[in-house]
N, C-alpha and C positions, 0 to 999 in steps of 0.2 A: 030707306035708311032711317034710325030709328033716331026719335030726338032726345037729346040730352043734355038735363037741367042740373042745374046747381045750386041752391040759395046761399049768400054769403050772411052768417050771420053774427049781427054786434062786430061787423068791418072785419070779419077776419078772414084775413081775404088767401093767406098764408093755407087755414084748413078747408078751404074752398078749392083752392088749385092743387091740394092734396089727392082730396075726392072726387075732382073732375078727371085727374091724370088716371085715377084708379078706373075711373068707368069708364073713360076712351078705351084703358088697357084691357078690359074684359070685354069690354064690344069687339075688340080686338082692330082696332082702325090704326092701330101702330105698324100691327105686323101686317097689314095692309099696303099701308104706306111705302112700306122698307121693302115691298116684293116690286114695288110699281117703280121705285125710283133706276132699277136696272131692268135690262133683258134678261128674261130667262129661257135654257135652252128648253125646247120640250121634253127631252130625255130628263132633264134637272125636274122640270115639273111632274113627268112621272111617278120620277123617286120620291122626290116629297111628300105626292100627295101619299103615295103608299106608305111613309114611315108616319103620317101623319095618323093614317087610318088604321095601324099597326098601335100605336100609340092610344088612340081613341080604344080597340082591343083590348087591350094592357091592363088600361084604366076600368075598364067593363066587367073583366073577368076578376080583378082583383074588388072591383064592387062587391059583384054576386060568390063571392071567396068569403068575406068579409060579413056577407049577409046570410048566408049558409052555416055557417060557424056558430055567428053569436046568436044567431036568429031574431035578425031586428030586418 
């Protein structure tokens, strides 16, 4: 697990917990959290992970879409 800092500075402590909320949310320890707090059926785990990895696709080919085009 990876460690994760924050400096608050000149007390402000408001865009401190801005930025921390931001990089728990990218580490992804939220939607972590919220899969642990219930049971999930296997079949349910299935499908997720496959719309997950469907998604992860989606985003890949519209990458290389995007990069074939403009040529960047």
């Amino acid at each position: 697990m990876k460690e994760i800092q924050v400096k608050v500075i000149d007390n402000d402590l408001e865009k401190a917990m801005r930025i921390l909320k931001k990089k728990i949310q990218n580490d992804g320890l939220f939607k972590r959290l919220k899969l642990k707090k219930s049971y999930e059926k296997p079949s349910e785990y299935r499908r997720r992970k496959q719309r997950e990895a469907l998604r992860r696709q989606r985003i890949a080919a519209a990458k290389a879409r995007y990069k074939y085009r403009y040529g960047r």
